[in-house]
BANUKE-866242 format. One line per field, with one value per atom (N, C-alpha, C): residue number from 0; atom name; x, y, z. Coordinates in steps of 0.2 Angstrom, whole numbers, plus 5000, padded with zeros to 4 digits. Last residue first. Layout:
BEGIN
num = [NUM, ...]
atome = [CA, ...]
xx = [X, ...]
yy = [Y, ...]
zz = [Z, ...]
This chain:
BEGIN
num = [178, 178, 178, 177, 177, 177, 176, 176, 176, 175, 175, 175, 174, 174, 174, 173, 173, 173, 172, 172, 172, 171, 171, 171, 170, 170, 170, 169, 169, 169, 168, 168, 168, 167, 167, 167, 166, 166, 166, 165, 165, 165, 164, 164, 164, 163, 163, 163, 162, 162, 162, 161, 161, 161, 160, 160, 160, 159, 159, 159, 158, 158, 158, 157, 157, 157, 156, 156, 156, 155, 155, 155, 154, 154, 154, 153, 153, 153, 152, 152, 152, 151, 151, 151, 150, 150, 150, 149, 149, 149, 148, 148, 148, 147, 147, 147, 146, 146, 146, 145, 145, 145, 144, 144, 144, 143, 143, 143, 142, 142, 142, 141, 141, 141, 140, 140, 140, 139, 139, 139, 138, 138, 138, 137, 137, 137, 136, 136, 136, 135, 135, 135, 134, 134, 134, 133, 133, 133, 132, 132, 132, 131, 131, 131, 130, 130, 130, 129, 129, 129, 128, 128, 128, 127, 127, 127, 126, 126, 126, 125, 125, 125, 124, 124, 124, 123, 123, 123, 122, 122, 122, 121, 121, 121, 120, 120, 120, 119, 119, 119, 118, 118, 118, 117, 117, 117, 116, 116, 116, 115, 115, 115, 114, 114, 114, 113, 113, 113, 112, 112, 112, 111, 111, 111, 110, 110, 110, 109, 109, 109, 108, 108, 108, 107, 107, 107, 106, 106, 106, 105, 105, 105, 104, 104, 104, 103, 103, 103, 102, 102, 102, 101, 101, 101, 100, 100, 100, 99, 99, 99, 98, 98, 98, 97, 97, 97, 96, 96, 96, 95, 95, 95, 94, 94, 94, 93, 93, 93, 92, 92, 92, 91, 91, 91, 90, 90, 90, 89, 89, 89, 88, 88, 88, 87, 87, 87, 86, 86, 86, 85, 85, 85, 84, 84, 84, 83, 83, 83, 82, 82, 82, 81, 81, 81, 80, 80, 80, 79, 79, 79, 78, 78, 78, 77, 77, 77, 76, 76, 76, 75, 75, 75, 74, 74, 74, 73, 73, 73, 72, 72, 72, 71, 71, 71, 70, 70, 70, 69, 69, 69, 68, 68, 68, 67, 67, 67, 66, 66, 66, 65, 65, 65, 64, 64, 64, 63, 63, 63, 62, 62, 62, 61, 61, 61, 60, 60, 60, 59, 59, 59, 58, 58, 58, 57, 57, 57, 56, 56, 56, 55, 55, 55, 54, 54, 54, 53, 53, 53, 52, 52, 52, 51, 51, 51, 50, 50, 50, 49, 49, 49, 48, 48, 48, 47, 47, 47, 46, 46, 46, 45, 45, 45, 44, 44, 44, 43, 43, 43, 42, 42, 42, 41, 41, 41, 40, 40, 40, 39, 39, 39, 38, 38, 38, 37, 37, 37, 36, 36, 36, 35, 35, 35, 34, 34, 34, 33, 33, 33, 32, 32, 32, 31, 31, 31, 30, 30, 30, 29, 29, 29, 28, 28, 28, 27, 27, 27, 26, 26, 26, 25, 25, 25, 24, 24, 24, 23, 23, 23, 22, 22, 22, 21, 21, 21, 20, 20, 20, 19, 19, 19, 18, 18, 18, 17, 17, 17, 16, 16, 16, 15, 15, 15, 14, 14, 14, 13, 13, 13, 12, 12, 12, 11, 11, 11, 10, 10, 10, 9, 9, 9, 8, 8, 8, 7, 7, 7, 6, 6, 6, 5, 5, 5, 4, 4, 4, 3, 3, 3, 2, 2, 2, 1, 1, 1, 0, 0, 0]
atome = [N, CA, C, N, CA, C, N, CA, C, N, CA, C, N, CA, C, N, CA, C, N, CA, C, N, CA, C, N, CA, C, N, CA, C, N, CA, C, N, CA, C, N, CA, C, N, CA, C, N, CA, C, N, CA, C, N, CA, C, N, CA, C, N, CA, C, N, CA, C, N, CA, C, N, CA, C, N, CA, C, N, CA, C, N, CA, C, N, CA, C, N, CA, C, N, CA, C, N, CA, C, N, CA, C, N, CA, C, N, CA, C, N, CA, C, N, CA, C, N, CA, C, N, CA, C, N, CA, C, N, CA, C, N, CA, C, N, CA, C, N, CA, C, N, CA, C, N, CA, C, N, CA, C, N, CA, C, N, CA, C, N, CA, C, N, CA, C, N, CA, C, N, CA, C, N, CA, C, N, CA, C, N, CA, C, N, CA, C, N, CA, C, N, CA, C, N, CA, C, N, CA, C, N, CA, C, N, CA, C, N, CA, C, N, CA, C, N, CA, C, N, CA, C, N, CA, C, N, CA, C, N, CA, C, N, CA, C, N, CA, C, N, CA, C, N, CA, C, N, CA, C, N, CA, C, N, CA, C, N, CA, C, N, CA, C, N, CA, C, N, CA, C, N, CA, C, N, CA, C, N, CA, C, N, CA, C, N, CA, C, N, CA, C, N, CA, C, N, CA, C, N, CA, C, N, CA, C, N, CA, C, N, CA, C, N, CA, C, N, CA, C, N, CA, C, N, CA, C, N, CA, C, N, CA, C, N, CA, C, N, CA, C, N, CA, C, N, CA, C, N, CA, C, N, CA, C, N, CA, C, N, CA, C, N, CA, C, N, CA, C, N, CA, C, N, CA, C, N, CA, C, N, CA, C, N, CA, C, N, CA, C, N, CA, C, N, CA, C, N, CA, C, N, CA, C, N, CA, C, N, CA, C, N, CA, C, N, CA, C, N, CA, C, N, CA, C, N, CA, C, N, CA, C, N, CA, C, N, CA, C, N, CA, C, N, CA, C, N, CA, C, N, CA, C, N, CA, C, N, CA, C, N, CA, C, N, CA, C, N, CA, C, N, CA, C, N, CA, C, N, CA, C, N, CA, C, N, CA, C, N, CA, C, N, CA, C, N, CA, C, N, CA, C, N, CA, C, N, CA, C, N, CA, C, N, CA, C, N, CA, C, N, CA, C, N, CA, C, N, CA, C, N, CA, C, N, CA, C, N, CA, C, N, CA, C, N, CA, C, N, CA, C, N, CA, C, N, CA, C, N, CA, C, N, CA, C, N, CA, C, N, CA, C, N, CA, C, N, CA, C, N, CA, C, N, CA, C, N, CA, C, N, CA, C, N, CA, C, N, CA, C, N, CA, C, N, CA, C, N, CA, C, N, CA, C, N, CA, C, N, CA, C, N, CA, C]
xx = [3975, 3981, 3979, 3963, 3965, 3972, 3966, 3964, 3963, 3982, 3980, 3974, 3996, 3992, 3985, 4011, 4003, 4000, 4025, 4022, 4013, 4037, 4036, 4030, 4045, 4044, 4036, 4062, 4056, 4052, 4071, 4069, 4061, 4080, 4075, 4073, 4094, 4089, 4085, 4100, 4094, 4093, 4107, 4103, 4098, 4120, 4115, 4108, 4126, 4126, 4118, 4119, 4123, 4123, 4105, 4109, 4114, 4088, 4092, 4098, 4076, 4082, 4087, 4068, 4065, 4068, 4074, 4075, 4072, 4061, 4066, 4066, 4052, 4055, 4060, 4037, 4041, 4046, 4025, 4030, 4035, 4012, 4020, 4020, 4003, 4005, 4011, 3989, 3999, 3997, 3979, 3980, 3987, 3965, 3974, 3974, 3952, 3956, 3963, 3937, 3946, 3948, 3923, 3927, 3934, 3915, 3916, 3920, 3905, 3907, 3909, 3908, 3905, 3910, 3917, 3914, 3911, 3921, 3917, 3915, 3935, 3936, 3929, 3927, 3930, 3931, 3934, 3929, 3932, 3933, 3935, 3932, 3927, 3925, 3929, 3935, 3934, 3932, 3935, 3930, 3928, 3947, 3944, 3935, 3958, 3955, 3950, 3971, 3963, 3960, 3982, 3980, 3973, 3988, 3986, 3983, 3981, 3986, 3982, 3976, 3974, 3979, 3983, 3983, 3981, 3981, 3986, 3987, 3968, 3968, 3975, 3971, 3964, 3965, 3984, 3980, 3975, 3991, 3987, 3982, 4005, 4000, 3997, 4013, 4013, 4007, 4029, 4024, 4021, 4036, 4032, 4029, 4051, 4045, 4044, 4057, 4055, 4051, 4067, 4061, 4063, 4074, 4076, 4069, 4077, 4072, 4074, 4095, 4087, 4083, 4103, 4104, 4100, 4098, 4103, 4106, 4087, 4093, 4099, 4071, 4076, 4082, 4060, 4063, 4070, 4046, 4049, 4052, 4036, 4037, 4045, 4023, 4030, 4030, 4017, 4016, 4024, 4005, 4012, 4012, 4000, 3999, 4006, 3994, 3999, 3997, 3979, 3983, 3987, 3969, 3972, 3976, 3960, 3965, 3963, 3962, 3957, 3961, 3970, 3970, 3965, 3981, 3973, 3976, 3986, 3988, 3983, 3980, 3978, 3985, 3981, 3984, 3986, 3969, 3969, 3976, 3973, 3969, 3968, 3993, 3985, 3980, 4002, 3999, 3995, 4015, 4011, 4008, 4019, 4019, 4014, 4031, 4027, 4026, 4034, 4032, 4035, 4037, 4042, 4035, 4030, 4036, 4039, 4016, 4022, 4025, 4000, 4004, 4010, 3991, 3996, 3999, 3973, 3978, 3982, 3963, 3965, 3973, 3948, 3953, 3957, 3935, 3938, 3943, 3933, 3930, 3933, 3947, 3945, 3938, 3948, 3943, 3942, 3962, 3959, 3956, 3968, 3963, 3962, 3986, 3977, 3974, 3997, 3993, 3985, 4005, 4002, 3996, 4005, 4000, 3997, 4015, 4008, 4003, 4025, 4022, 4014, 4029, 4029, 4022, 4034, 4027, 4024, 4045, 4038, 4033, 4054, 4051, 4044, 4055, 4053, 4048, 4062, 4058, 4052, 4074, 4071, 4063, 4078, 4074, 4072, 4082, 4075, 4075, 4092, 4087, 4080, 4103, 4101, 4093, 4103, 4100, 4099, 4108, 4104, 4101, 4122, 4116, 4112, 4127, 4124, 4121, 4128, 4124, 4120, 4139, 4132, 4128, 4147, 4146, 4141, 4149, 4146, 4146, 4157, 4150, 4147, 4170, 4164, 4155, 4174, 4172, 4167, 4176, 4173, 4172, 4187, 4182, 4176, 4198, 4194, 4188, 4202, 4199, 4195, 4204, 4201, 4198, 4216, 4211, 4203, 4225, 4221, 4215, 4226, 4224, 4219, 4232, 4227, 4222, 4245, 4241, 4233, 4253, 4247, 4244, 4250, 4250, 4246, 4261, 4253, 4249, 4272, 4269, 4262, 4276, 4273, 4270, 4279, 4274, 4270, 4290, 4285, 4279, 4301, 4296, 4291, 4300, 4299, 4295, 4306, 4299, 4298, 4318, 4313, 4307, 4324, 4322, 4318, 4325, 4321, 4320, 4336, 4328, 4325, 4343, 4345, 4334, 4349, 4345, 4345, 4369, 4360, 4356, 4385, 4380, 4371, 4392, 4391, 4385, 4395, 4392, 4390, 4404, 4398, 4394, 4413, 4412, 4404, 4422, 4417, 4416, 4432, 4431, 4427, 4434, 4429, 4428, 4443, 4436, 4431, 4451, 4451, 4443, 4460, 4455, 4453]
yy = [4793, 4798, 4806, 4790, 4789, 4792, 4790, 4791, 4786, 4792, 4789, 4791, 4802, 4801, 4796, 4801, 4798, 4800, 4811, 4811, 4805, 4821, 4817, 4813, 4835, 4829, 4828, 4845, 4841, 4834, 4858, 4853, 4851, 4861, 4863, 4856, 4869, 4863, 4863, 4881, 4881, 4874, 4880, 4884, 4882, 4872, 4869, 4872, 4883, 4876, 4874, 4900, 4895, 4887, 4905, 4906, 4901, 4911, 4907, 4908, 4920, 4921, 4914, 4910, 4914, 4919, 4894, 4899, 4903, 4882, 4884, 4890, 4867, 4873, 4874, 4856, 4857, 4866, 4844, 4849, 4852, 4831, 4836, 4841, 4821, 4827, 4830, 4811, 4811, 4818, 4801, 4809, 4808, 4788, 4789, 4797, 4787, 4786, 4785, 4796, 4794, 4792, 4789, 4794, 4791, 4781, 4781, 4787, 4774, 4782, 4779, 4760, 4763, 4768, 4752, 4759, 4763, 4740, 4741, 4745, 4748, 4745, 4745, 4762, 4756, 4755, 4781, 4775, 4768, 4797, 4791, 4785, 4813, 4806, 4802, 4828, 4822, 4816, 4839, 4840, 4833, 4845, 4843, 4841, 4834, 4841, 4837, 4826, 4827, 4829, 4827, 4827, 4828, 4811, 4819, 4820, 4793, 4801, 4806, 4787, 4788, 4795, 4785, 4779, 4782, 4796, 4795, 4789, 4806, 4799, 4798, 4818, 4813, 4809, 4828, 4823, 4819, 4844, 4838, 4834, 4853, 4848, 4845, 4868, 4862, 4858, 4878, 4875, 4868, 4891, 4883, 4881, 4901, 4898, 4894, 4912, 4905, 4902, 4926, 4922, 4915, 4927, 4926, 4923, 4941, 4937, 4935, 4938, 4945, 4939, 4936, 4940, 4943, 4922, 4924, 4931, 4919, 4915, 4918, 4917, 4922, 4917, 4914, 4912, 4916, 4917, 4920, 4918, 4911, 4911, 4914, 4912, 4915, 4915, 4898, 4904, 4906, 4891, 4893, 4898, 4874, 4884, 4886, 4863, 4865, 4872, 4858, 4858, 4865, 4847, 4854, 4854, 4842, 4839, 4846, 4847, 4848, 4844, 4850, 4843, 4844, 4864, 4862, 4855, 4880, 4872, 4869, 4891, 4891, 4881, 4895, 4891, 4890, 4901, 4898, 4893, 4916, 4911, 4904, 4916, 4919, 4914, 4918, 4914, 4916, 4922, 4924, 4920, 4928, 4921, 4923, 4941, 4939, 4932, 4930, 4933, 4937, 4912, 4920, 4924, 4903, 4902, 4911, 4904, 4903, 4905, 4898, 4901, 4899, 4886, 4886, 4893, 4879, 4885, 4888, 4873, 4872, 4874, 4877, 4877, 4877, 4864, 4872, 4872, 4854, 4855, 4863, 4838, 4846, 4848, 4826, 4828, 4835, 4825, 4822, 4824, 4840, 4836, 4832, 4843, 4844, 4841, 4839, 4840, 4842, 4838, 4830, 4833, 4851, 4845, 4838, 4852, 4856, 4854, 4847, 4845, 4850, 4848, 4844, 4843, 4862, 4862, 4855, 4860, 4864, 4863, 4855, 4852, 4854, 4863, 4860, 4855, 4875, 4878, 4872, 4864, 4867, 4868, 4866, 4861, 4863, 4878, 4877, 4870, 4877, 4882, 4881, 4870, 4868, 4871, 4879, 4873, 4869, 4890, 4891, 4883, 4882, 4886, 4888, 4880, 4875, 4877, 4894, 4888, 4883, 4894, 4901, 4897, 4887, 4884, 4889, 4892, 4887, 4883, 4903, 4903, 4897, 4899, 4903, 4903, 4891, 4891, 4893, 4903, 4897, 4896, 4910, 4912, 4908, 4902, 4904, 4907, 4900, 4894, 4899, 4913, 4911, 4903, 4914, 4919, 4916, 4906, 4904, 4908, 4913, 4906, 4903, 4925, 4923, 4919, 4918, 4921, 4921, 4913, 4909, 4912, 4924, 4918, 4914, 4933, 4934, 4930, 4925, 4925, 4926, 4926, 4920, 4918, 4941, 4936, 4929, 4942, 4944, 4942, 4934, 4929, 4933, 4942, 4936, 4933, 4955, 4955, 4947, 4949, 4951, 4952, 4946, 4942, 4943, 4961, 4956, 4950, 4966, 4968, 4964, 4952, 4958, 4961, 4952, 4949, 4957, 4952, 4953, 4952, 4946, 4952, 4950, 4935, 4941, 4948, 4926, 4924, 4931, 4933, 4933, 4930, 4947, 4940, 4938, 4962, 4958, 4951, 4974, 4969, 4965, 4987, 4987, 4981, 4987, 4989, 4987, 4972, 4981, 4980, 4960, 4961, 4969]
zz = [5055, 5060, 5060, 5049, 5059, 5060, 5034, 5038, 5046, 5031, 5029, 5035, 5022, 5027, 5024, 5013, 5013, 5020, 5008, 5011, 5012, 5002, 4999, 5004, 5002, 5008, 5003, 4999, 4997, 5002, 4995, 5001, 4999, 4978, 4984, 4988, 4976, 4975, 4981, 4976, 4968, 4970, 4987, 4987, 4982, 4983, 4985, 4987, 4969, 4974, 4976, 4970, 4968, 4974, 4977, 4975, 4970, 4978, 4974, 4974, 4983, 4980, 4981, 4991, 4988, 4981, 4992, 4994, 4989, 4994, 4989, 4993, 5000, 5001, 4997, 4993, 4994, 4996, 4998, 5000, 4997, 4994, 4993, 4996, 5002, 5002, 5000, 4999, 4998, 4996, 5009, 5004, 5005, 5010, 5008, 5007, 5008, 5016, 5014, 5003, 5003, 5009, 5004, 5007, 5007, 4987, 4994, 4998, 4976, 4978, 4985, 4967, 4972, 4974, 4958, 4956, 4959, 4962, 4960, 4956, 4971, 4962, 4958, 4975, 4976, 4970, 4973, 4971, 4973, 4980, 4978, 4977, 4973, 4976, 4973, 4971, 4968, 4975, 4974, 4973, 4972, 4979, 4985, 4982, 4967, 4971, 4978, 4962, 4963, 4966, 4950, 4956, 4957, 4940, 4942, 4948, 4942, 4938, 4941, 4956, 4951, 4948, 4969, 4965, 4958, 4978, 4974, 4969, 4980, 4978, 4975, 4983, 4987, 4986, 4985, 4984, 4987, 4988, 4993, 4988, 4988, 4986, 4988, 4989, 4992, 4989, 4994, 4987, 4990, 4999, 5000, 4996, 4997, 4993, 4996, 5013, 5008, 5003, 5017, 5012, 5010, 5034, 5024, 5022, 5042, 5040, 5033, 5052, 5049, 5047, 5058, 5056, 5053, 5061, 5066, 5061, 5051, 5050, 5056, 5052, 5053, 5054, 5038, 5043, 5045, 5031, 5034, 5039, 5016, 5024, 5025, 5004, 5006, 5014, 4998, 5002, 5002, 4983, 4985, 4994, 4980, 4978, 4984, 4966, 4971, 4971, 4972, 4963, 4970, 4984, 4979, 4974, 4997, 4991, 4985, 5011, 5006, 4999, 5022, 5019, 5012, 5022, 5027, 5021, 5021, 5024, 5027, 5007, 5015, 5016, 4996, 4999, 5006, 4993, 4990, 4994, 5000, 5003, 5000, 5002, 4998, 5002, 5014, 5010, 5007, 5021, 5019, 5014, 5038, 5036, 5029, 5044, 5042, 5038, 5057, 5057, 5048, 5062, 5061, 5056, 5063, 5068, 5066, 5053, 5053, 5060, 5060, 5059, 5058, 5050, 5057, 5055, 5045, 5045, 5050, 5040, 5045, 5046, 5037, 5034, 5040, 5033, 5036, 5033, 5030, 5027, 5027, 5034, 5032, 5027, 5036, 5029, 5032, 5045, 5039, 5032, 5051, 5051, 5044, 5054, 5051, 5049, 5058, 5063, 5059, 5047, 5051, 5056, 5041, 5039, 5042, 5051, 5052, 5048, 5049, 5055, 5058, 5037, 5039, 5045, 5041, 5037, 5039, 5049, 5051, 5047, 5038, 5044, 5047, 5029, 5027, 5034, 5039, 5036, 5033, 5039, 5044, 5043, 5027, 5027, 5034, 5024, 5021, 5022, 5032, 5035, 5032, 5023, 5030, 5032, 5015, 5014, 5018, 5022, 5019, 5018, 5023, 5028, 5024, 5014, 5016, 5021, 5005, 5003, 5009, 5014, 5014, 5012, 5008, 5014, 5016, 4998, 4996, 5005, 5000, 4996, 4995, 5005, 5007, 5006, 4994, 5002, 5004, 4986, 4982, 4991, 4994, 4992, 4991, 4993, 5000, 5000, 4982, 4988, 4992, 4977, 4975, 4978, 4989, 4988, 4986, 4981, 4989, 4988, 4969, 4971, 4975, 4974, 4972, 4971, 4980, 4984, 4981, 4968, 4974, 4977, 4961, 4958, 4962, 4969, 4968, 4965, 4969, 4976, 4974, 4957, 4959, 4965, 4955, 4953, 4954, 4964, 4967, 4964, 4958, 4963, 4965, 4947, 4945, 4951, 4955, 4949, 4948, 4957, 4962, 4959, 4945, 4950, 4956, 4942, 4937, 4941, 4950, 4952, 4945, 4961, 4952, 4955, 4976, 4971, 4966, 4977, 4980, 4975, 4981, 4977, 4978, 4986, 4990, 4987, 4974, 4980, 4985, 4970, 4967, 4972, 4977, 4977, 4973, 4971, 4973, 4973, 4970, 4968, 4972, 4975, 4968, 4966, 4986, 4986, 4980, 4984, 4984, 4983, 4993, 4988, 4989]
């Protein structure tokens, strides 16, 4: 065989078939990329929505700890620093028309904002909610002292992100009096 002549089997990739797989590579590459991404962000989510229930729980437990018929105001500090409430949304039992705090929970990297929103009914049998103004009534119609309040709760992150972040931790709640 002389120098000039060639086996086909023995010649190398053409440069158009190198441009061909190199785009299939970037094809998947991309792909993946786009997995891994997606991933990512939606497991930030789930910390995050892990942490506003967290955030949920402590309320939880600072309403169970307030007194019945508050006349004061029976107001827990937050676990993290700043805790901010208006005065109107003090946490107490007083029966209220929702109000809001911003709370501050540190996530192992800094402090992230939470929406609280919270509600306290006097009487949940009757519609709407009904303040710290309203006397509950026997069937009669005799004026009596509530002995049920249903307390909502709810946590949202104060920046919202995608997924599971835009739904917020909710706790649904009766105290009755003697606990």
């Amino acid at each position: 065989m002389s120098s000039k002549e060639y086996n086909l089997s023995d010649r190398g990739f053409t440069l158009i078939e190198v441009v061909i797989s190199m785009l299939i590579i970037m094809i998947l590459m991309l792909g993946a990329f786009g997995a891994m991404t997606y991933a990512i962000k939606y497991n930030a989510g789930n910390k995050v929505r892990a942490q506003a229930i967290e955030v949920l729980q402590q309320e939880v437990e600072r309403y169970r700890a307030a007194k019945f018929n508050s006349t004061t105001t029976d107001s827990f500090p937050s676990p993290a620093d700043p805790d901010v409430c208006l005065e109107s949304s003090l946490r107490d039992l007083r029966g209220r028309s929702p109000s809001k705090c911003r709370v501050y929970a540190f996530d192992g990297y800094g402090l992230t904002p939470y929406t609280v929103t919270s509600s306290v009914d006097n009487d949940p049998s009757t519609p709407g909610i009904q303040t710290e103004s309203y006397a509950c009534h026997s069937p009669q119609g005799a004026t009596m002292p509530c002995a049920i309040k249903e307390i909502k709760i709810e946590v949202r992150p104060a920046q919202p992100g995608a997924g599971w972040e835009s739904v917020p931790a909710t706790a649904v709640f009766r105290r009755v009096r003697g606990n």
